[in-house]
ZAKE-521046 format. One record per residue (C-alpha): residue number from 1; residue in three letters; x, y, z. Coordinates in Angstrom, 1 decimal, padded with zeros to 4 digits. Layout:
// residues N
    i   aa       x       y       z
  NUM  ALA       X       Y       Z
...
//
This chain:
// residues 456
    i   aa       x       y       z
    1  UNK   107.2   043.7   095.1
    2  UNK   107.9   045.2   098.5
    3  UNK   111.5   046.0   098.9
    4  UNK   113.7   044.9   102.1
    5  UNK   116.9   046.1   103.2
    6  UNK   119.3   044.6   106.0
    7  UNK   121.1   046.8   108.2
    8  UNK   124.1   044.6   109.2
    9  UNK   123.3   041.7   106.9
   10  UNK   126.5   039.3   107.2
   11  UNK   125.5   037.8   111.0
   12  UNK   124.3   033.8   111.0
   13  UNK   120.6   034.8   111.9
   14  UNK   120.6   038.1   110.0
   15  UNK   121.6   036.5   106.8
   16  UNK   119.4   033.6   106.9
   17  UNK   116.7   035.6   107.0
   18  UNK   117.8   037.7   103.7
   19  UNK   118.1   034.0   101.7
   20  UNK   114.9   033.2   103.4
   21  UNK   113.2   036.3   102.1
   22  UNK   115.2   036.1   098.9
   23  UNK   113.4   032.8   097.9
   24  UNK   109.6   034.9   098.5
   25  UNK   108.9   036.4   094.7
   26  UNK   106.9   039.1   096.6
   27  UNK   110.6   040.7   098.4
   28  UNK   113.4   042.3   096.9
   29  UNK   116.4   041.9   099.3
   30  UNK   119.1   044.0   099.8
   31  UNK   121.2   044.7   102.5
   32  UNK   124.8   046.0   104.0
   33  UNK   127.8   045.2   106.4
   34  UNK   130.9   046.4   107.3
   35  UNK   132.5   042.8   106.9
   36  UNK   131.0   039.6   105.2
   37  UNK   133.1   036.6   106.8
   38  UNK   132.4   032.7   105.3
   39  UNK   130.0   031.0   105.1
   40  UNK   128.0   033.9   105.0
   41  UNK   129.6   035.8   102.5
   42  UNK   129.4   032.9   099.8
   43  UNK   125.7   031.9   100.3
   44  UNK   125.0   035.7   099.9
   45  UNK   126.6   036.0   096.7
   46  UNK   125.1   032.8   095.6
   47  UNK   121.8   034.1   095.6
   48  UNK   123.2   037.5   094.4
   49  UNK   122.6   039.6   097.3
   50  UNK   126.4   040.3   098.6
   51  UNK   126.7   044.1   098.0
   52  UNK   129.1   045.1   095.4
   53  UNK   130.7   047.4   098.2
   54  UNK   131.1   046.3   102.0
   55  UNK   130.7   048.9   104.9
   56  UNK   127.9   051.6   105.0
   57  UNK   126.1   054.0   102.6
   58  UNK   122.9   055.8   103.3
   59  UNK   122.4   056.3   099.9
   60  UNK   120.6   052.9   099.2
   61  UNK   117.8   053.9   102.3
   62  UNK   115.3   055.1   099.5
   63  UNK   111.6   056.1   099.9
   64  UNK   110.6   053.0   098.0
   65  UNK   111.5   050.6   101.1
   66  UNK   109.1   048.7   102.8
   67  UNK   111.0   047.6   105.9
   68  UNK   114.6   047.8   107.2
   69  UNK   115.7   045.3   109.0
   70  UNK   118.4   045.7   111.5
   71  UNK   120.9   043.5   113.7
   72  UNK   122.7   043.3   116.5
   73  UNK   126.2   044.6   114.9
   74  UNK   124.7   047.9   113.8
   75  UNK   125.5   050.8   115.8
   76  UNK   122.8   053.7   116.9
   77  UNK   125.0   056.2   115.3
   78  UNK   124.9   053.9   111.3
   79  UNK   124.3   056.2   108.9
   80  UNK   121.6   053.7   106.7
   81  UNK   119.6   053.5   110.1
   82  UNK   120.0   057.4   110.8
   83  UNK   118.3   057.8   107.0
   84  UNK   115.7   055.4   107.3
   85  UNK   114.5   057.2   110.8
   86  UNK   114.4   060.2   108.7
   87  UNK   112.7   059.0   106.0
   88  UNK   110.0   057.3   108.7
   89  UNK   110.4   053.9   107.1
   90  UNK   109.3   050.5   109.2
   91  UNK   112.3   049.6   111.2
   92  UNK   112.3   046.0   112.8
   93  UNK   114.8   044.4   114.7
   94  UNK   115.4   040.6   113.4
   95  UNK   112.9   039.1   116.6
   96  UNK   110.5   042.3   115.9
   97  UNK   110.0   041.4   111.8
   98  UNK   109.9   037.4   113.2
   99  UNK   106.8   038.2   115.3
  100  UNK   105.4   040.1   112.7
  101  UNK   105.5   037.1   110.2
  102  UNK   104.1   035.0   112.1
  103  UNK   101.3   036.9   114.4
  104  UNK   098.6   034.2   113.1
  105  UNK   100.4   031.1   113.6
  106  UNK   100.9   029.2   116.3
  107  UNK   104.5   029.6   117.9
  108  UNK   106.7   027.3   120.0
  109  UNK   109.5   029.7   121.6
  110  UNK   112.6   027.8   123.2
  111  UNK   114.3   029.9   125.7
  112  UNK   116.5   028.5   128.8
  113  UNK   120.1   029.1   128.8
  114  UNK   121.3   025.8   127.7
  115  UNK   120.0   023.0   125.1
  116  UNK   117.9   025.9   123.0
  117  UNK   119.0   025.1   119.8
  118  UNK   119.1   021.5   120.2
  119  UNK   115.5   021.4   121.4
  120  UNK   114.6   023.6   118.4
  121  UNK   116.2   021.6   116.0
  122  UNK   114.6   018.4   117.6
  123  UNK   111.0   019.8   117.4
  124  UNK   111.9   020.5   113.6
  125  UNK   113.1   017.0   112.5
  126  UNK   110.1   015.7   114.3
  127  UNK   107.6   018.0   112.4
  128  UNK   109.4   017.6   109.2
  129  UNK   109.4   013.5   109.2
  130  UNK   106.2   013.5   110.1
  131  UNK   104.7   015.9   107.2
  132  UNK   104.0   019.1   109.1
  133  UNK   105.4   022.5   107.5
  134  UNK   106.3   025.1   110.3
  135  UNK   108.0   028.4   109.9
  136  UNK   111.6   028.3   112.1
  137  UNK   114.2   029.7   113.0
  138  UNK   117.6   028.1   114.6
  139  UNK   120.7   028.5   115.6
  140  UNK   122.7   026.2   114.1
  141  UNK   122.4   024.3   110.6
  142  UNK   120.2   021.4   110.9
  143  UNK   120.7   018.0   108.6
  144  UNK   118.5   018.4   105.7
  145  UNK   117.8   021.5   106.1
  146  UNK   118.9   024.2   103.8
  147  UNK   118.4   027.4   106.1
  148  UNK   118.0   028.2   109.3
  149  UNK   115.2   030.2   108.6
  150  UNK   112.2   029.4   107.0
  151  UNK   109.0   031.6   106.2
  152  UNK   106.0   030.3   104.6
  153  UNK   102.5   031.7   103.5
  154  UNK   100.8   028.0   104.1
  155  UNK   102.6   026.9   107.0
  156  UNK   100.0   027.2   110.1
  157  UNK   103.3   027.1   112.7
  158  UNK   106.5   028.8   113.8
  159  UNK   109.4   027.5   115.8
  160  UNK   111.7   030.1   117.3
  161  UNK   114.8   029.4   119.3
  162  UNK   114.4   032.1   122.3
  163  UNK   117.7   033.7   122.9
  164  UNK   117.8   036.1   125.8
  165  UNK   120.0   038.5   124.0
  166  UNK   119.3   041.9   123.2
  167  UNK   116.7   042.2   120.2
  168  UNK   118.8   045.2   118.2
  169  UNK   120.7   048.2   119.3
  170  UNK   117.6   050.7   118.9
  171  UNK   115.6   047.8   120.6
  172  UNK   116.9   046.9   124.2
  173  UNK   114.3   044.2   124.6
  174  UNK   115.5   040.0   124.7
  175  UNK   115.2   038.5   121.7
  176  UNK   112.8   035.9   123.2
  177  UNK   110.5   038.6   124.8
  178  UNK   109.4   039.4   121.5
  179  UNK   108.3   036.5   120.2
  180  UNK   104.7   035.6   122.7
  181  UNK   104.8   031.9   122.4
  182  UNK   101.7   030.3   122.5
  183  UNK   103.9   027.1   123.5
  184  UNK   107.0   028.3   125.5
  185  UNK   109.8   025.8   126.8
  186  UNK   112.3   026.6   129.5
  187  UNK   115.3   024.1   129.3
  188  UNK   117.2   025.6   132.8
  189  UNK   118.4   029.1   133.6
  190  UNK   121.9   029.5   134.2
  191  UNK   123.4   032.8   134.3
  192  UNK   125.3   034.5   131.4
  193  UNK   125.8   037.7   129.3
  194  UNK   127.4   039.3   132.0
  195  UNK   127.5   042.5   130.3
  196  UNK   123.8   042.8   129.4
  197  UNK   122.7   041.3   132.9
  198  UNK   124.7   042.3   135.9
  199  UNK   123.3   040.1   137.9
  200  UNK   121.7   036.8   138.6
  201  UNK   118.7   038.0   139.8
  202  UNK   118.4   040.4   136.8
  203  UNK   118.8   037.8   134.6
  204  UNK   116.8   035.3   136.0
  205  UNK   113.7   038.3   135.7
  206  UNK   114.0   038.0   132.4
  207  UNK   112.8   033.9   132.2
  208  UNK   110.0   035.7   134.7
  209  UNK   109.1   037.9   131.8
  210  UNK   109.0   035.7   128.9
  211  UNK   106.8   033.4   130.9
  212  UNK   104.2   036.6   131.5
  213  UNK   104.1   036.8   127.9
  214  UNK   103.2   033.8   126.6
  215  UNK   099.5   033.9   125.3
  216  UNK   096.5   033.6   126.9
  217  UNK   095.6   030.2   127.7
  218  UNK   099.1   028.9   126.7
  219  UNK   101.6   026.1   127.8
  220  UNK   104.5   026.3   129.5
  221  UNK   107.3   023.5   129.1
  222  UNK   110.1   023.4   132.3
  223  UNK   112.9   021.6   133.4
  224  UNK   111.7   020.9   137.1
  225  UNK   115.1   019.7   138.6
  226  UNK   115.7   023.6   138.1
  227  UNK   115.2   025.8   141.2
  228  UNK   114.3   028.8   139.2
  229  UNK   112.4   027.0   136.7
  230  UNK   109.9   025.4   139.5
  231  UNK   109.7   029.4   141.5
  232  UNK   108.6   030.8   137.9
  233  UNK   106.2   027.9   136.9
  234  UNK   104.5   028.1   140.8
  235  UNK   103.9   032.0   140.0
  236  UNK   102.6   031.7   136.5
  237  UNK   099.1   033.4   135.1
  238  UNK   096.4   031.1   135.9
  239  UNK   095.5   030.4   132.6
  240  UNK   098.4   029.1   131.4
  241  UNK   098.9   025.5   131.9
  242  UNK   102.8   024.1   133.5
  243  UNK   103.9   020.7   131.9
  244  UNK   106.9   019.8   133.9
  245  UNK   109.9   017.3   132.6
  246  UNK   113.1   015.7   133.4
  247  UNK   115.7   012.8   132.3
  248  UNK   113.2   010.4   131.0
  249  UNK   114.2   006.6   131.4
  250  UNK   117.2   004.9   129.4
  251  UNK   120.1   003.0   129.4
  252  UNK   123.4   003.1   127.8
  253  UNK   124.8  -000.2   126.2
  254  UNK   128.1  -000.2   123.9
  255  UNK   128.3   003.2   123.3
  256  UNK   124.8   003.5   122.5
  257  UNK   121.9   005.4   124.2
  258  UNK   119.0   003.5   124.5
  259  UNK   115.2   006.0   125.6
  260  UNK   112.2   003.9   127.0
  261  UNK   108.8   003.6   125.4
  262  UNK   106.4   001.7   127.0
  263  UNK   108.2  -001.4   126.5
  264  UNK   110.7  -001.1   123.9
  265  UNK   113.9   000.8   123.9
  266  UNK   114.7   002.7   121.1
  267  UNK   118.3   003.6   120.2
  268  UNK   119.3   007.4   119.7
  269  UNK   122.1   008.8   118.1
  270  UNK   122.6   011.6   120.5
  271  UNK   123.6   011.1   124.0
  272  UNK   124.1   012.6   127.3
  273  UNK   121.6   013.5   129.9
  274  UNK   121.1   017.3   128.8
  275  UNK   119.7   015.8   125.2
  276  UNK   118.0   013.6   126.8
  277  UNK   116.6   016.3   128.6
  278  UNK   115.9   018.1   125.4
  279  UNK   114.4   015.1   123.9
  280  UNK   111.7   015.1   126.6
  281  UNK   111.0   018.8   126.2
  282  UNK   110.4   018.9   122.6
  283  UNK   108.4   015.4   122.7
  284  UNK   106.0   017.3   124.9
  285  UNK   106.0   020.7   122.8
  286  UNK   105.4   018.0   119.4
  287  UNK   102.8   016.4   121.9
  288  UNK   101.0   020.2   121.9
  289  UNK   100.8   020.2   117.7
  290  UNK   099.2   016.9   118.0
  291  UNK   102.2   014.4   117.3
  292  UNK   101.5   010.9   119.6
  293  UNK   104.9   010.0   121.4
  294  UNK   104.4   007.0   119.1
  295  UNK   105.6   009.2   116.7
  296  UNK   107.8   011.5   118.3
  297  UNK   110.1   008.4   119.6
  298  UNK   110.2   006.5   116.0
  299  UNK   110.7   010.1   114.3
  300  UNK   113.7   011.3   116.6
  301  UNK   115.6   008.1   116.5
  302  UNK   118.1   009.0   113.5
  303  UNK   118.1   012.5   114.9
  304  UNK   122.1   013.0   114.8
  305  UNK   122.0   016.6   116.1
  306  UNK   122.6   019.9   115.3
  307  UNK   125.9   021.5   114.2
  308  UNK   128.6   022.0   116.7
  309  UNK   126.5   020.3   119.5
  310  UNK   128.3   017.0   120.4
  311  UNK   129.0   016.7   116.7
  312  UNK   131.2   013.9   116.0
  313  UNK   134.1   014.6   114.4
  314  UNK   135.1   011.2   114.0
  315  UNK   137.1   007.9   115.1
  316  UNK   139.8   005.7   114.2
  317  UNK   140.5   002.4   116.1
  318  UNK   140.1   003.2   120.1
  319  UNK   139.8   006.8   119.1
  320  UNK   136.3   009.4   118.4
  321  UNK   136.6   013.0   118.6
  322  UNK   133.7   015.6   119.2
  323  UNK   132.6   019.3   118.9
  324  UNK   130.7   021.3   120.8
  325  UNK   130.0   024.8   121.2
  326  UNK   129.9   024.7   125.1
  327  UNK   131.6   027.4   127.2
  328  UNK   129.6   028.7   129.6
  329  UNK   129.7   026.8   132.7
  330  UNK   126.4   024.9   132.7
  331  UNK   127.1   023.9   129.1
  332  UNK   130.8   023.1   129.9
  333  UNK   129.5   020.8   132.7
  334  UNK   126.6   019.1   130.8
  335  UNK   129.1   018.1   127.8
  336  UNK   131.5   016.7   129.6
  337  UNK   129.7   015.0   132.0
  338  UNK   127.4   013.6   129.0
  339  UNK   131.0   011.9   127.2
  340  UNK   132.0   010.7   130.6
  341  UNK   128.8   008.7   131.1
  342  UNK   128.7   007.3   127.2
  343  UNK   132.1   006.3   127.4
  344  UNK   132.9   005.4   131.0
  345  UNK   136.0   003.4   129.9
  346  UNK   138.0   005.8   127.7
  347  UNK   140.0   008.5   128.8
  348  UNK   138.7   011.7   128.4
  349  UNK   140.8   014.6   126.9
  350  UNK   138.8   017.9   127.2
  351  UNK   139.9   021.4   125.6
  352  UNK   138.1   024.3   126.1
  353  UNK   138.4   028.0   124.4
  354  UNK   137.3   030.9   126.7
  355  UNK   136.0   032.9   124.3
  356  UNK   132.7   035.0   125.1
  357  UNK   132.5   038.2   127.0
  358  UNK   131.5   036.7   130.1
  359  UNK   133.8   033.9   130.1
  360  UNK   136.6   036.2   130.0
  361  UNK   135.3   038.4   132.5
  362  UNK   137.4   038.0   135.8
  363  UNK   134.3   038.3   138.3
  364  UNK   132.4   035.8   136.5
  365  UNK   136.0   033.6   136.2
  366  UNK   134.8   031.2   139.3
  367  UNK   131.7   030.1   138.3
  368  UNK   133.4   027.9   136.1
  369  UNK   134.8   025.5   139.3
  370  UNK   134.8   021.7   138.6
  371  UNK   133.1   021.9   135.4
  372  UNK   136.2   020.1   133.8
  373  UNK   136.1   018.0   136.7
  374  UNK   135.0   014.6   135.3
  375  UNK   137.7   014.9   132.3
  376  UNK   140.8   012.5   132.9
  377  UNK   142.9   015.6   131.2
  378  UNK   141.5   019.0   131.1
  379  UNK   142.8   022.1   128.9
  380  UNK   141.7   025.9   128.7
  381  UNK   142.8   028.0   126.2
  382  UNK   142.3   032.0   125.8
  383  UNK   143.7   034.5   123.7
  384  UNK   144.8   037.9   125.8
  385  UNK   144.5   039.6   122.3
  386  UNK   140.6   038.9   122.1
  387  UNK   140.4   040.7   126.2
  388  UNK   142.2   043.6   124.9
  389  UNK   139.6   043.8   121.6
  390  UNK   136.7   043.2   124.2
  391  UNK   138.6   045.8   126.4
  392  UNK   138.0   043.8   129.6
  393  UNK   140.3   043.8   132.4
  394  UNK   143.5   041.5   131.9
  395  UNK   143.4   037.8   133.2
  396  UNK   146.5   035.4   134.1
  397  UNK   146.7   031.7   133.7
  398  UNK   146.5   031.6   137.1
  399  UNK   143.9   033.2   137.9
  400  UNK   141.5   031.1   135.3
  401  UNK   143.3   027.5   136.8
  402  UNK   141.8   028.8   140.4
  403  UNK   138.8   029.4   139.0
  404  UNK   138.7   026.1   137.3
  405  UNK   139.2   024.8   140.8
  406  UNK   140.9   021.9   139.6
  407  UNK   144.8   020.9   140.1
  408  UNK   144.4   018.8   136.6
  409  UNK   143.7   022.3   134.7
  410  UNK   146.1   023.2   132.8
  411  UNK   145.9   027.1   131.1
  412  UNK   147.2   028.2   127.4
  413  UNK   147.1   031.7   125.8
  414  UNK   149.4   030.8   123.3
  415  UNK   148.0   028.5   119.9
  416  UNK   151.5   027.0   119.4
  417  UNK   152.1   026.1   122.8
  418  UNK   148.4   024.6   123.2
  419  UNK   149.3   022.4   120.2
  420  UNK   152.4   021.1   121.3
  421  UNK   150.1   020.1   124.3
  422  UNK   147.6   017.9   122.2
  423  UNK   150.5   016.8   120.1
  424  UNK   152.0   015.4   123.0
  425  UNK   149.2   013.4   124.1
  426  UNK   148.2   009.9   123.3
  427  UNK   144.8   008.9   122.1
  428  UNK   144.6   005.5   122.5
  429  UNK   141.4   005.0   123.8
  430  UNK   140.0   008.5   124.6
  431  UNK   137.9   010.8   123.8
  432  UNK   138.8   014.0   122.8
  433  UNK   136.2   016.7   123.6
  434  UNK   137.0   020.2   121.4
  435  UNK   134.9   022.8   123.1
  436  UNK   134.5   026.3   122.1
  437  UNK   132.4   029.7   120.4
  438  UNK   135.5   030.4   118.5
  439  UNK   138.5   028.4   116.7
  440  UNK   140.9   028.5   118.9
  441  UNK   142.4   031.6   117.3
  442  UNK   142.6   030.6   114.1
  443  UNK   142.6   026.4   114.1
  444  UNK   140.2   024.7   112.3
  445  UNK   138.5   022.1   114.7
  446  UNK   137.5   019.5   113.1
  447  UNK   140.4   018.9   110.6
  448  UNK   142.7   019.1   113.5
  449  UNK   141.1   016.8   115.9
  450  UNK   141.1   014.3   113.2
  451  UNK   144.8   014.3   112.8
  452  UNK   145.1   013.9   116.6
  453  UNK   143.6   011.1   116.7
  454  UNK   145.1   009.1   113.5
  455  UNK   148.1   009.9   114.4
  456  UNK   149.4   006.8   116.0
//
């Protein structure tokens, strides 16, 4: 039995991976945090492997290990990882051990800096309803599937969302630059993670350098109504072959999307033209592994989506709520512009949270104008507290409604006053769009947006 410890265990990814490992009779898991917060915390204990003490003790780094595995909340200076250099055991960041798992499969690699974990997921219902077993991992919980990771001796495939974040802090390397897809998609690059990539042009190099690394004689997937998509896929090896795609054809009929096939339109539950998008990106990855679209489009239909992507809250009379993670610009855009199209005769209320480094980062502040645009009322929310913890420099309400460029913004940094806002509001007949990374400092989403909406 070969012994694994995590370095930092509580994160969504990191801790998948422990219950994934944990179900393999070959491991023995064991790992460390400073902090366990839900759900987390209760699926580790579940299985048994939340340590009877949180934070960090160098003590349980023994000889006997046969790999450490360590995420992105570890420090350089954490005294497990300092013992475990000492003691020259195999160190893996979570991407690293990933690769490693799967070097003899085939992999599909998602990257682009929207639509990743829908596409993912996608690709995964397909396989799955069709009878295929891949390897996977996701960033978001998937309907009927337990984890969102998944390792398997038989399985002759892996599906990794790509994300373009650092790999660990020992390992300075994106995630998705580890991974060398044999099948890569790029869904659109659209810059974030200000404090990792300066620049645009820095992080567009990075989409560059995935794309050197897929294998040799590979495929890549891109969105070709994206300028930096179409200059990476026009400078690719010569080997690998460029499969672009875009919105496919559909129509949208009483609240219901409809995709053309050949001659028949098949309803979806998802909407919007960034799933759509997605949809025609993972058909052609599925394509790859040998699924007809005959499949694909009869497979995907009860696809409902992933969690927190468009997720529908609910409705009552006139009234349906949704959830989405969006917040960077691109994503903020796409969403709302996707609810404005499926329901083009409902009000649309949208709230978003700033919440991520870069969206509370002053200089990057503007690229969020007219991205609440189409939204008949439009609501940001911040916390000042969260700037301080991420000790950026202080924003006003005023500076974020300029960079919102939109007179209809209106800015909260307090929870009680943004409440009274949405309290204040009538429902009849709208849409109300709950965006955010966070909770709104402490408000639970979906509960809340339900009682909005029932309330007349």
């Amino acid at each position: 039995m070969r012994k694994i410890h995590f370095i930092a265990m509580g994160g969504a990814a990191m801790h998948n991976l422990a219950l994934a490992m944990n179900e393999n009779p070959d491991y023995k898991v064991s790992g460390s945090d400073d902090e366990f917060f839900e759900p987390s915390k209760s699926r580790l204990a579940a299985k048994g492997l939340l340590p009877e003490k949180t934070g960090w003790d160098p003590s349980r780094i023994t000889p006997d290990i046969y790999a450490v595995i360590v995420g992105m909340h570890a420090t350089n200076d954490n005294p497990e990882l300092i013992k475990a250099k000492e003691l020259g055991l195999k160190i893996y960041s979570f991407p690293e051990y990933l690769y490693e798992r799967t070097r003899s499969k085939t992999r599909v690699v998602v990257g682009g800096s929207h639509g990743k974990t829908t596409t993912t997921a996608m690709i995964l219902y397909v396989l799955k309803k069709v009878g295929i077993e891949a390897d996977y991992m996701v960033g978001a919980q998937i309907e009927g599937f337990e984890n969102m990771v998944h390792l398997s001796k038989t399985s002759r495939i892996a599906v990794f969302e790509g994300d373009e974040y650092l790999a660990s802090p020992i390992d300075p390397r994106p995630k998705f630059h580890l991974y060398k897809p044999h099948i890569a998609i790029l869904t659109g690059i659209a810059w974030d993670h200000i404090n990792v990539f300066p620049t645009f042009e820095n992080y567009v190099s990075q989409f560059k350098r995935f794309t050197d690394l897929i294998e040799p004689q590979g495929r890549l997937i891109y969105y070709d109504r994206d300028p930096e998509l179409v200059e990476i896929a026009s400078h690719i090896r010569k080997d690998i072959i460029a499969f672009p795609y875009h919105t496919p054809e559909h129509k949208v009929e009483n609240g219901q999307t409809f995709i053309k096939f050949r001659d028949e339109y098949i309803p979806l539950q998802i909407f919007g033209e960034h799933n759509l998008q997605n949809l025609n990106a993972a058909r052609l990855a599925c394509h790859a592994l040998g699924i007809t679209d005959s499949q694909f489009y009869h497979a995907i239909s009860d696809f409902t989506g992933a969690t927190n992507r468009l997720e529908k809250i609910g409705s009552h009379g006139t009234s349906v709520a949704y959830k989405d993670f969006a917040h960077s610009p691109s994503k903020l855009r796409a969403t709302v512009h996707a609810v404005r199209n499926q329901y083009p005769d409902k009000r649309v209320i949208a709230c978003m949270e700033l919440h991520t480094f870069s969206s509370l980062t002053a200089d990057f502040l503007p690229q969020y104008a007219h991205c609440m645009d189409e939204a008949d009322v439009a609501i940001v929310y911040y916390n000042p507290e969260v700037i301080a913890h991420k000790r950026l420099k202080e924003i006003q309400p005023e500076d974020v409604k300029k960079a919102f460029a939109n007179d209809k913004v209106k800015v909260f940094t307090d929870t009680q006053l943004l409440k009274q806002e949405l309290e204040s509001l009538s429902y009849d007949n709208s849409v109300l769009l709950m965006m955010s990374s966070g909770n709104f400092s402490g408000i639970n989403v979906k509960e809340y947006a339900m009682e909005l909406i029932t309330k007349h």
